[in-house]
C-alpha positions in Angstrom: 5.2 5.8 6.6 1.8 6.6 7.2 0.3 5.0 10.2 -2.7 2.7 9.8 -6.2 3.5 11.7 -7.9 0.9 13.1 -11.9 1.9 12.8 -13.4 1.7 16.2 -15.6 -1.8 17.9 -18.9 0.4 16.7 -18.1 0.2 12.9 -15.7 -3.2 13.2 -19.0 -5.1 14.0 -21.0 -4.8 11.5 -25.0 -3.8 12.3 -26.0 -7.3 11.8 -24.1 -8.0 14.5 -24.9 -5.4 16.9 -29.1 -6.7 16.1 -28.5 -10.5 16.5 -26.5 -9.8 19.7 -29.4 -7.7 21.0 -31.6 -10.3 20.3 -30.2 -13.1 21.9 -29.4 -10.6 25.4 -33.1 -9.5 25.4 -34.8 -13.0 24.5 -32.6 -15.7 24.4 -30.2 -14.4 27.6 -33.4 -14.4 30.3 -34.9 -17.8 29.1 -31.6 -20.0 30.0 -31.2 -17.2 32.9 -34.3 -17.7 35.0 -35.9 -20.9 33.5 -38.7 -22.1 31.1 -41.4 -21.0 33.0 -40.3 -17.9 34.2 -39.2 -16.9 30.6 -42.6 -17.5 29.4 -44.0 -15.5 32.1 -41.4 -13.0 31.5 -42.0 -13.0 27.5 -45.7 -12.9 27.9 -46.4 -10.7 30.9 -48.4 -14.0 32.7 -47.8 -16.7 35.1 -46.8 -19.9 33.5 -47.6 -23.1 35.1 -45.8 -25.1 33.5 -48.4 -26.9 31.2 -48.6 -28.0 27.2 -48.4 -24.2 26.6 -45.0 -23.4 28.3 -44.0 -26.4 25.3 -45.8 -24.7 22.7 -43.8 -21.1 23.7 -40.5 -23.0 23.9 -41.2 -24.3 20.1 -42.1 -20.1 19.5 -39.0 -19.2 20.9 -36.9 -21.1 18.7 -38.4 -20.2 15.8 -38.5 -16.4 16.5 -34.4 -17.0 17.4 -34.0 -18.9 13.5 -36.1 -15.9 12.0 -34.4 -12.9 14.0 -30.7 -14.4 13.3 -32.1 -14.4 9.0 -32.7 -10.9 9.6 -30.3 -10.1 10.9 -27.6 -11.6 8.5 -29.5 -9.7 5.9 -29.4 -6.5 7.2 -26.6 -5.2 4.9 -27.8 -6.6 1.8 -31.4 -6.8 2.0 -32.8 -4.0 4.7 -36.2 -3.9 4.0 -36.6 -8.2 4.1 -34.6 -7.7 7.2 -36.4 -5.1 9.2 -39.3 -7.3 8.8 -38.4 -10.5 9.7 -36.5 -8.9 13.0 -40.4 -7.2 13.6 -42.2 -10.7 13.2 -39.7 -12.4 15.5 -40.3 -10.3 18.3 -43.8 -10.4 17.7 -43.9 -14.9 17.2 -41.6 -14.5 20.7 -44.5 -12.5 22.7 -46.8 -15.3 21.5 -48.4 -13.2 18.4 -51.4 -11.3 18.2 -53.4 -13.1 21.2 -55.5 -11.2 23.4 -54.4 -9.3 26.2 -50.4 -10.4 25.0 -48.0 -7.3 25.3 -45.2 -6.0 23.8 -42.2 -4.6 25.7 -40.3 -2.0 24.3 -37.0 -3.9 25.3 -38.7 -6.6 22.8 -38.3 -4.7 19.9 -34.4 -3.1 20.9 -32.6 -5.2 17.8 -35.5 -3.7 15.6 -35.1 -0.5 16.4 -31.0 -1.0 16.2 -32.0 -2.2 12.4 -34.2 0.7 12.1 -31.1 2.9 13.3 -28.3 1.6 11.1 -31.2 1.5 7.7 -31.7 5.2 7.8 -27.9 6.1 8.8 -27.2 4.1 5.6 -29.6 4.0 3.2 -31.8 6.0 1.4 -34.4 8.2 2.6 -37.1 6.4 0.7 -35.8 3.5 2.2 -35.2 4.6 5.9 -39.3 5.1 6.0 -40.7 2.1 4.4 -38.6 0.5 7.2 -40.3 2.9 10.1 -43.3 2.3 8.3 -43.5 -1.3 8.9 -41.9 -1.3 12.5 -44.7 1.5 13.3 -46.9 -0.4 11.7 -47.2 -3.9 13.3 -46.9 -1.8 16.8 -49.9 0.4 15.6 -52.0 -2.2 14.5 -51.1 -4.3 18.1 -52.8 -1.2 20.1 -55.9 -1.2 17.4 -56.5 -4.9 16.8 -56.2 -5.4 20.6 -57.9 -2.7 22.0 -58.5 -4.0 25.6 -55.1 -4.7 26.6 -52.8 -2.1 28.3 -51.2 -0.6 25.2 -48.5 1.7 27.7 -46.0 -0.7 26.4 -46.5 -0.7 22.7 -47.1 3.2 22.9 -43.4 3.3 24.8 -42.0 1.1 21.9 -43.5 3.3 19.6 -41.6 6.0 21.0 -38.6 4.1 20.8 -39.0 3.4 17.0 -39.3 7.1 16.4 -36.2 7.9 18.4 -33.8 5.6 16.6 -35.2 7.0 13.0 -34.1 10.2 14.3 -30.7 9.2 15.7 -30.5 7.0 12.2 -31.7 10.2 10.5 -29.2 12.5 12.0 -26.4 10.3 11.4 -27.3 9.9 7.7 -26.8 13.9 7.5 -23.9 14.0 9.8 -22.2 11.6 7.0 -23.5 13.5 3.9 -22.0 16.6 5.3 -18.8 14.7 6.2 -18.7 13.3 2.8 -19.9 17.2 1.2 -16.7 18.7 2.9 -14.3 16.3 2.6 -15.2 16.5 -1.6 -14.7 20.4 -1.3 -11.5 20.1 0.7 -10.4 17.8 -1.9 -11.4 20.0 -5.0 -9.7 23.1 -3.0 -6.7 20.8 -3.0 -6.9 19.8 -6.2 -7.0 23.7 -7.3 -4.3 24.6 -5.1 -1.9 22.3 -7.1 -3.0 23.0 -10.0 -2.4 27.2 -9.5 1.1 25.7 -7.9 1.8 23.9 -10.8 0.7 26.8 -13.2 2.8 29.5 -11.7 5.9 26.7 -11.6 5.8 26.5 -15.3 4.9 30.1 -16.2 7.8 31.5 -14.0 10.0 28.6 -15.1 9.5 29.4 -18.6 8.3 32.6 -19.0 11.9 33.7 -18.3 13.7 31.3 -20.4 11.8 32.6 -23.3 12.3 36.0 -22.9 16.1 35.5 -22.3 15.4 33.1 -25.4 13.9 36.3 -27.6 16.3 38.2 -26.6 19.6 36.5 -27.9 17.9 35.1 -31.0 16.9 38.6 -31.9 20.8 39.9 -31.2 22.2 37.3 -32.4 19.9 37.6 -36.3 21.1 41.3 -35.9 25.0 40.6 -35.3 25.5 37.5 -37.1 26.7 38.6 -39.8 29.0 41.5 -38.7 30.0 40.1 -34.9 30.0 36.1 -36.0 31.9 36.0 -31.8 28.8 37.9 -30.3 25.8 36.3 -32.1 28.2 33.1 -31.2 27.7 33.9 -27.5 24.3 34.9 -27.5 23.2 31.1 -29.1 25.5 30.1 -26.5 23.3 31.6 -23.7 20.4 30.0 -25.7 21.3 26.8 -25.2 22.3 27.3 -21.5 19.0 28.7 -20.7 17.1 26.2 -22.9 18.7 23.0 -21.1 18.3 24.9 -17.4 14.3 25.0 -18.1 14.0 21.7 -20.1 15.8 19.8 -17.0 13.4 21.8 -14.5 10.6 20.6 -16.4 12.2 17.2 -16.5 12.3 17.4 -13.1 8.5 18.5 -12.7 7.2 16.0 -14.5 9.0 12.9 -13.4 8.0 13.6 -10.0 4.3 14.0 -10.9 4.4 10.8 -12.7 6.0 9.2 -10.1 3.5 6.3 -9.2 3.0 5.6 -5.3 4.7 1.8 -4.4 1.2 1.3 -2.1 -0.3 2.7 0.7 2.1 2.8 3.3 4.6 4.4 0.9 5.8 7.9 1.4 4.6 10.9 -1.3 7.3 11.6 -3.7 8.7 15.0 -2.8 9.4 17.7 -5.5 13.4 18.5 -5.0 14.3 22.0 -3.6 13.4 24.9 -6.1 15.8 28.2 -6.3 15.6 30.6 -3.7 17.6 34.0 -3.0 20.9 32.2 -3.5 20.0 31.9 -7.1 19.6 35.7 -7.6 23.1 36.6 -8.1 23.2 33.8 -11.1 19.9 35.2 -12.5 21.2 38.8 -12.7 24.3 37.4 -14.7 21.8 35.7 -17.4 19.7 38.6 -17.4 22.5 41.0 -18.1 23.2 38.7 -20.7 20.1 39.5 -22.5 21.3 42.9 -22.6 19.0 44.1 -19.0 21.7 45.0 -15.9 20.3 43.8 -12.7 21.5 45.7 -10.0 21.3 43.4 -6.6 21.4 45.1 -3.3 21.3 43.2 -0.5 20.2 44.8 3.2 20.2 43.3 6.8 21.3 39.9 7.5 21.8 37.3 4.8 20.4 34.3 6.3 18.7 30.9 6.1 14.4 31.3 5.2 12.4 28.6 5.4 11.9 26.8 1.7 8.1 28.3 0.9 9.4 32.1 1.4 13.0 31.7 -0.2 11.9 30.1 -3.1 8.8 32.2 -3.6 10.8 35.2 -3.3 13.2 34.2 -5.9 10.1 33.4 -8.3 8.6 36.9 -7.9 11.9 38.3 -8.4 12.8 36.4 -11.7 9.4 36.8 -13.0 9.1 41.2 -12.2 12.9 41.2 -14.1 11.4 39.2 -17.3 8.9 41.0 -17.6 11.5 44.0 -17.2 13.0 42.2 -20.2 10.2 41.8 -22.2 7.8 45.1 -21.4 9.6 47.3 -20.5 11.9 49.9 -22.6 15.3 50.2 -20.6 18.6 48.4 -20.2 18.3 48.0 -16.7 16.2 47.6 -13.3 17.1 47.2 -9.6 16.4 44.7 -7.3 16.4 45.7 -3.3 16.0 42.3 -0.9 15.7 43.4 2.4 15.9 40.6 5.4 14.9 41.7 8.8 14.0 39.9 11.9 9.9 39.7 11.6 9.8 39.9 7.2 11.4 40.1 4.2 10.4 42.8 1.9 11.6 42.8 -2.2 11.4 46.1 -4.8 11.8 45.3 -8.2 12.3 48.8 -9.9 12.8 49.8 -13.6 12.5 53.5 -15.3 11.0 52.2 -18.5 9.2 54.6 -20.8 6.5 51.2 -21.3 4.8 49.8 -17.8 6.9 46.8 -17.1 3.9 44.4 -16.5 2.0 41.3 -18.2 -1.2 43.6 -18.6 0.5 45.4 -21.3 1.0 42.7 -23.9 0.5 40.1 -22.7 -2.2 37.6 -20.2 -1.3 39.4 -17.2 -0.5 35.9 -15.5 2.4 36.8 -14.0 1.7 39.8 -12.0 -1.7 37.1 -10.5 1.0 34.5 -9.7 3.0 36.6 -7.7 0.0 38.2 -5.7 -1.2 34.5 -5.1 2.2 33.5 -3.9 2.5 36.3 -1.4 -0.9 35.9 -0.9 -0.4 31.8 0.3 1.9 33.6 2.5 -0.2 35.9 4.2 2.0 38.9 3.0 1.7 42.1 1.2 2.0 42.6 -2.1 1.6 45.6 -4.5 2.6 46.5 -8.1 1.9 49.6 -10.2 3.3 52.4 -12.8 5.4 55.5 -11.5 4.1 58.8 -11.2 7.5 59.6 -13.3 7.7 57.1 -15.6 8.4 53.1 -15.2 7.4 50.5 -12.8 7.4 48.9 -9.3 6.9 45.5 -7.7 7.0 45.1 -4.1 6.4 42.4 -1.6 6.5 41.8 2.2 6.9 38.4 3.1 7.0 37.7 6.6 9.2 35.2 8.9 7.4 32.6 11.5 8.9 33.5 14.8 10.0 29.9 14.9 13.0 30.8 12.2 13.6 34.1 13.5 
């Protein structure tokens, strides 16, 4: 069962969150921390002494808390309405645009949180109207009040530019994440589809050859040898019900739907490995091709990819024997040693015993890709003296040796 990931506190909060918790640690936290007048002196930079105006701020502090809290809550569906209403409460919290007023760069902390999550999220078009107007409002405090110390909104400034940035690079950081993970997933999905291709083409390629085979003797013989042409229909058949449960098999599993998330991928069963060679050497003989086997080293357990891929190039170098080449026979040399396993398929036809000749050349690319996928060696290639060759080197992990 597949195990289920919990996202981390980051991404469980969601950035509205993270902005209205700011808020109330930044504003909200000192006020019922130190007192009414000493959170007005420390919201406006001045003394407070207590008079009608400490009222008046107490009135502005609850209304920059009702507007900051809307802005936040919108931040995931409207960013833009958001960013601004988080910028005018911090600015109705340092009492507005009155002279010699300050802003603190700690102030404007859930704005530039917005500011961060907007451009990791949204659009690019988006992600600067939303500096723009945070940039903005601070700007325009250092211009419309010129003879104030503007060190502060300068530092906040600075911060607004850093969380774009951090915003920015996380916005690229995901569209690379998401650029990969779509080309793993395309390279996946054409790795099964090549697996799938060469399942069916080896599967039946051979039938049909073994097929064309016995029809033709059996048309030739039925008349005179009624028992053979019997015989050769009867290997028909055989063959034909072999591949048409195979592909049975293939496609019910494919189809297989998944029972839900936590359910396990249906698993294709076992294919035919080595073990099968013996039993495709009979049917092949059959056809009227001998298949001589010859076995050397130590017959013993491979892991599924390699047995069953060295079977397929095997069955698929004999059909084409079958079908290319002119000769009644071919060898086939498996060779198992510690580190590899190395194959020869060899035939002394008079015609090159290879797909390229009449055919689409398919199946001498399959077998390359399979030995390929297993990092092996593979070569195939006329005779100096006449027929063909297919060998391939497969090797072992050390972990089956």
């Amino acid at each position: 069962m597949y195990a289920k990931m919990s996202l981390p506190l980051l991404k469980r909060v969601p950035p509205g969150g993270w902005t209205a918790l700011t808020w109330l640690v930044v504003t909200i936290y000192p006020t019922l921390l130190i007192g009414q007048d000493g959170a007005v002196a420390w919201l406006d930079g001045t003394a407070s002494t207590g008079h009608s105006a400490a009222d008046r701020d107490w009135g502005l502090l609850t209304l920059a808390a009702l507007i900051a809290l809307a802005g936040s809550a919108l931040l995931s569906w409207r960013p833009l309405l958001s960013i601004t209403l988080l910028t005018l409460a911090t600015v109705i919290a340092n009492s507005g645009w009155e002279f010699g007023s300050q802003f603190p760069p700690l102030h404007f902390l859930p704005a530039d949180i917005a500011l961060c999550a907007i451009t990791a999220t949204r659009s690019q078009r988006t992600s600067r109207i939303a500096g723009a107007i945070l940039v903005f409002v601070l700007a325009s405090h250092v211009i419309m009040v010129p003879r104030t110390d503007t060190s502060e909104a300068q530092g906040a400034i600075l911060l607004a530019v850093i969380a774009w940035l951090i915003g920015r690079s996380a916005h690229q950081s995901r569209i690379h994440a998401e650029q990969l993970g779509a080309q793993a997933a395309a390279r996946a999905v054409t790795a099964e589809r090549l697996r799938i291709a060469r399942e069916l083409h080896d599967m039946v390629a051979h039938t049909m050859g073994i097929v064309a085979l016995q029809s033709g003797a059996a048309r030739r013989v039925i008349e005179t040898q009624p028992t053979r042409a019997r015989d050769a229909l009867g290997e028909i058949e055989t063959a034909s019900r072999e591949t048409l449960s195979g592909l049975r098999r293939m496609l019910g599993a494919l189809r297989q739907p998944e029972a839900g998330a936590d359910a396990e991928p249906a698993l294709l069963e076992p294919g035919p490995g080595l073990a099968n060679v013996d039993g495709l050497a009979a049917t092949t003989a059959a056809a009227g091709v001998a298949v001589d086997v010859r076995w050397h080293g130590e017959r013993r357990q491979l892991p599924p990819e390699i047995d069953m891929s060295a079977f397929r190039i095997i069955q698929e170098a004999v059909t084409n024997v079958v079908r290319h080449a002119n000769t009644r026979s071919c060898q086939v040399s498996i060779d198992c040693q510690d580190a590899e396993l190395s194959i020869e398929i060899f035939n002394d036809g008079h015609r090159p015993a290879h797909t390229g000749a009449t055919g689409s050349g398919l199946g001498l690319l399959g077998m390359r890709e399979r030995v390929d996928l297993l990092h092996g060696d593979f070569s195939a290639g006329p005779l100096p003296q006449g027929g063909f060759r297919v060998t391939a080197r497969l090797p072992v992990p050390a972990g089956v040796r």
